[in-house]
N, C-alpha and C positions, 0 to 999 in steps of 0.2 A: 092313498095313492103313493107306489114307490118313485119318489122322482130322489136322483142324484144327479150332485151336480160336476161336471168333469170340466176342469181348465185344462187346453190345448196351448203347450205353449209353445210358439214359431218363432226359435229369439234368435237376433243378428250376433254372430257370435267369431271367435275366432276360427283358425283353423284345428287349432287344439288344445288343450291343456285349458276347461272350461271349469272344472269342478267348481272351483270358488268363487265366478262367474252364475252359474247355474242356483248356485247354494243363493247366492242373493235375491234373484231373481222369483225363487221360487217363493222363499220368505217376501216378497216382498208383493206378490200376486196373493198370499193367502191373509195377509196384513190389509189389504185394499178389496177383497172379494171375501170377507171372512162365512162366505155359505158353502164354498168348496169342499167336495169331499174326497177329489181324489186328481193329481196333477200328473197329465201326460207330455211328455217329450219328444223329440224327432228321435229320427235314429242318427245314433254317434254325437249326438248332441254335446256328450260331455268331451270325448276324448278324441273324436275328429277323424278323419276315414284315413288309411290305413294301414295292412293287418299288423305287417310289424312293426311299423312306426309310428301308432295312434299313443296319446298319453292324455292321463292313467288309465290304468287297466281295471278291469271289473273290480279284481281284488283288494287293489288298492284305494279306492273308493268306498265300498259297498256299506264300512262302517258309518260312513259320515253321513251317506244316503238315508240307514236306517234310524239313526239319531236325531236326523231332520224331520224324516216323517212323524217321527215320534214325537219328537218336541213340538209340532205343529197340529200332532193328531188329525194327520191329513195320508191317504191312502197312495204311495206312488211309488207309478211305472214310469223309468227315468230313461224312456226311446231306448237306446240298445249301448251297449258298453263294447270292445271289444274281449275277450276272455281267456285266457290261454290255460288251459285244463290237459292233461294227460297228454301233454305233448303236442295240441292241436290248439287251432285257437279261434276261436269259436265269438260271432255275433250275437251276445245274447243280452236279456234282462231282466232282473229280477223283478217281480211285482211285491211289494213293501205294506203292510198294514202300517194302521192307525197306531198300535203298538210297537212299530219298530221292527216287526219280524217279517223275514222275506217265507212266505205264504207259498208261491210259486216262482219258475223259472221259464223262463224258451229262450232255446238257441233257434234261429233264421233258419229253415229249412231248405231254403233255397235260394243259398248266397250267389251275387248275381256273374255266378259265373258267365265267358272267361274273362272279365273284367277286374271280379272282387277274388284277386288272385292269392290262396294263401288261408282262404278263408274253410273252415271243415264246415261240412252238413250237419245241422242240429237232425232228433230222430224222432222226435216227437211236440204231439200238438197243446197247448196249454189253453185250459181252460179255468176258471179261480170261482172260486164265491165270494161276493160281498155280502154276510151276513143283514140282511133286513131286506135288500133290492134285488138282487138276481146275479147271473152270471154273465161272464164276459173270456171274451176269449184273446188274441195277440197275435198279429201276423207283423210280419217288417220287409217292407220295401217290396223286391223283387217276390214275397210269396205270395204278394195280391195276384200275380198274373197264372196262378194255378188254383182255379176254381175248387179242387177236391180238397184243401187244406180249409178256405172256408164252409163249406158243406159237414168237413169232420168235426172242425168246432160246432157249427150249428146243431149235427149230430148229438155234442153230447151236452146238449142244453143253450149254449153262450145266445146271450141276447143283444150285445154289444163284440160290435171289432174293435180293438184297438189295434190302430195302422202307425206306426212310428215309420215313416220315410227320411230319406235323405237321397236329394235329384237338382238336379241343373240341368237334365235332356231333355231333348227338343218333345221326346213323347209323354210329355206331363200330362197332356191334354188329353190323350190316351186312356193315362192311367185315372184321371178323374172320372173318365168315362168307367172305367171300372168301379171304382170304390162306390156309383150314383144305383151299376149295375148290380154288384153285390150283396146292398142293403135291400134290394128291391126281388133278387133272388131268393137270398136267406132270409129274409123278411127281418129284421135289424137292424141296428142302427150302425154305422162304421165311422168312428173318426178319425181321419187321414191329418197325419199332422206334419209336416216338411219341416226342416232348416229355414234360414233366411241369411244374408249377409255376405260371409266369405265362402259360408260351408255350403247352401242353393240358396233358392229364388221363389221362396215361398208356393203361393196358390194351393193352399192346403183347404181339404171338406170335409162338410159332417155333411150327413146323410140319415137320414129314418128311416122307420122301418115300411113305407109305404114307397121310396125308393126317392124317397121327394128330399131337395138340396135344401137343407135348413141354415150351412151359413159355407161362405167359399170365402178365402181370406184376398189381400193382396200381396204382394211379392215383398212387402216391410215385416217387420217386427212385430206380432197382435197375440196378444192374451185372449183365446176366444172360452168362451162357455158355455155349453151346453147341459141342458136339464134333460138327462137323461130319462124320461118316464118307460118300465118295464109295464107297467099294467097297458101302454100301446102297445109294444111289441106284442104282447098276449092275446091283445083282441084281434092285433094284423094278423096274427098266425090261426088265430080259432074262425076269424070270420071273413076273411080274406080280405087280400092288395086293396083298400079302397074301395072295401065290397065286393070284392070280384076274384080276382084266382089266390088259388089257399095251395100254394105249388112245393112245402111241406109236406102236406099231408097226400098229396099227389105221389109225388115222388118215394114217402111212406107206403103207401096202397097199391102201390103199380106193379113191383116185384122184379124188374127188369135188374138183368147182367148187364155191363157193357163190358167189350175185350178188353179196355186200357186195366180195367180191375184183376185181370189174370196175368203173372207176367209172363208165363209163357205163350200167353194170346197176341201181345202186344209187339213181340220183338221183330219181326219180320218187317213191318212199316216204316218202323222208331229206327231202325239199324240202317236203313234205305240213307236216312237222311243226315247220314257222314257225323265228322268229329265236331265235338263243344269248342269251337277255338276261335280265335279273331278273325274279322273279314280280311283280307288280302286284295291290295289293286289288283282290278282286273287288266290284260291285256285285248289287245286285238290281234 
């Protein structure tokens, strides 16, 4: 049975400049939880929301990141960094082996604009191996609210989401309702893991792959953990939801176009509905 074990961590933190902060924390979760195999974060966790004025930056980090995981011999995705590459500057995170070596990357695909102002498009989706247990895939924050980004991960294999947010909006409740809806979709498990403190307000979920709520946190500080088992994932997706709809293999078998997938099918509706930009009072 491949079970791993993943700590979700929701810590009360400043508004920035956490690295050595984070560093303790994490040592000190894998000191008290010594069955961990792999430690996840909110997004901005470290370096606090933003784009030009978040501190540190990916770069300046990334060594001590992977020195930690190393010396720990613990697998981690450290929620989302800011990143400033080619002149743009980009939400993204490295995912870090046992070894110390950054394995894969994702930049946020869909920074929550017009809000996350400054912020470039990441261009592609990441999905990684964990050598013995299976694969897993990475969305952050705002990409949960586009269905097709979790579908391409599931596409090319992922058995796990890992959801690193960061929120204090009234639509939390929303987006939980998504992360319950997406594991029960993709047939998966998703772990949504929030800030707490200065940076949000917690209420972070795991979710399985039969779409069922295995642990929702509170709006405080919690180290949560979850035993990831891939041999469920496997039988949800081979013998269906709870016994019942196998909506994979459905969606495999069916053959169906839809227009949003052409984009010159798409523009005529999409253009209708005006500029990406702030609401404005209304008058009378």
């Amino acid at each position: 049975m491949a079970l791993m074990t993943i700590a979700a961590l929701q810590l009360d933190l400043k508004a920035n400049d956490n690295l050595g902060e984070v560093v303790a924390r994490i040592k000190s979760t894998v000191a008290r939880y010594p069955q961990v195999h792999m430690i996840l974060l909110s997004e901005l966790a470290i370096c606090g929301p933003g784009a030009t004025s978040a501190s540190p930056r990916l770069n300046d980090c990334l060594d001590t990141l992977c020195a930690l995981a190393k010396s720990l011999d613990i697998w981690l995705v450290p929620g989302s960094i800011y990143e400033d590459k080619h002149g743009k500057v980009l939400n993204s995170t490295p995912v870090i082996n046992a070894k110390g070596e950054v394995v894969a990357h994702y930049s946020k695909m869909y920074p929550f604009y017009p809000f996350e102002k400054g912020v470039a498009q990441g261009q592609n989706i990441c999905v990684f191996e964990v050598p013995g247990y299976g694969k897993l895939g990475i969305s952050i924050c705002y990409d949960m609210w586009f269905p097709e980004l979790s579908r391409a991960m599931i596409s090319e294999g992922a058995e796990v989401i890992l959801h690193p947010t960061l929120t204090d909006s009234c639509d939390r409740d929303v987006e939980l309702a998504m992360v319950q809806a997406t594991a029960a979709q993709q047939q998966c498990y998703v772990i949504d893991v929030n800030g707490a403190g200065k940076q949000a307000f917690g209420k972070s979920r795991i979710c399985g792959p039969d779409g069922d709520i295995i642990y929702e946190s509170s709006s405080h500080e919690e180290v949560m953990l979850v035993e990831v088992d891939f041999e469920r994932v496997r039988r949800a997706r081979e013998r269906g939801l709870m016994g019942l709809g196998q909506p994979l293999k459905s969606f495999r078998d069916a053959g169906h176009r839809f227009p949003h997938e052409g984009l010159a099918n798409r523009e005529k509706y999409f253009d209708s509905l005006g500029a990406l930009e702030l609401p404005v009072r209304t008058s009378v």
